[in-house]
C-alpha positions, 0 to 999 in steps of 0.5 A, spaced: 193 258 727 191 256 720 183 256 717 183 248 718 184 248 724 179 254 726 174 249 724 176 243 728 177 248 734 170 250 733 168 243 732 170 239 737 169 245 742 162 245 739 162 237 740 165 238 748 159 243 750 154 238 749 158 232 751 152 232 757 146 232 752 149 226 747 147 219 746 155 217 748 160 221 753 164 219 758 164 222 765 167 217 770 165 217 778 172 219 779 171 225 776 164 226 779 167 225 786 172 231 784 167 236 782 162 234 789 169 235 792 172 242 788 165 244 790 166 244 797 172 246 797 169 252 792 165 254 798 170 254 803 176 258 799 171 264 797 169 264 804 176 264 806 178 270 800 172 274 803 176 276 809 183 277 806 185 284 804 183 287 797 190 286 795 191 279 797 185 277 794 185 279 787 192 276 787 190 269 789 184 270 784 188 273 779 193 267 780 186 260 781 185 264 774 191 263 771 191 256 774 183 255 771 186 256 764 192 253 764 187 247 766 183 248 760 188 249 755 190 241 757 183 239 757 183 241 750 190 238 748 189 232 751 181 231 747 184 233 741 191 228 742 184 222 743 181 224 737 188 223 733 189 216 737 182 214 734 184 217 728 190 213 729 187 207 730 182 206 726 187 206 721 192 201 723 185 196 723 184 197 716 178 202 717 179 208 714 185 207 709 192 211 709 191 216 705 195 223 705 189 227 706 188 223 713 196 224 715 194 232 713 189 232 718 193 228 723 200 234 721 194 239 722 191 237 729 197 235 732 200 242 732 
């Protein structure tokens, strides 16, 4: 990964932790619902591993860990393909100019 993008990483990580605490942020009822429900189901599950086999257990724990950040990774792919969108169309609207540091940019975050 090269240094330039490191330090977008950084900070649209930064920018993703504190989404909860900034003046703007998005946070449909869908995906409050989905957290009350994966909550439940959280519960359920881990009292279902608790009676399995060690073995069988730390397979489908080994497995909801993969799966855990398998989704994370898209999480961060789809927030850094909304950022080149906006970047995208703030350009087409004449806001911010085409210039070769922008598309750069754009090239680098859309790696």
């Amino acid at each position: 990964m090269n240094e330039v993008f490191e330090t977008l990483s950084d900070v649209f990580e930064e920018l993703r932790s504190e989404s909860e605490d900034r003046e703007y942020s998005v946070q449909t009822e869908e995906a409050k619902a989905a957290s009350r429900e994966l909550k439940k189901k959280q519960k359920a599950f881990e009292a279902y591993l608790s009676k399995l086999p060690k073995e069988d257990r730390e397979f489908l724990e080994g497995y909801m860990d993969a799966v855990d950040h398998a989704h994370y990774k898209e999480e961060q792919r789809a927030y850094y393909q909304g950022i080149v969108d906006a970047i995208q169309i703030l350009e087409g609207l004449g806001i911010i100019p085409k210039t070769a540091k922008v598309r750069e940019l754009l090239r680098r975050i859309g790696r």
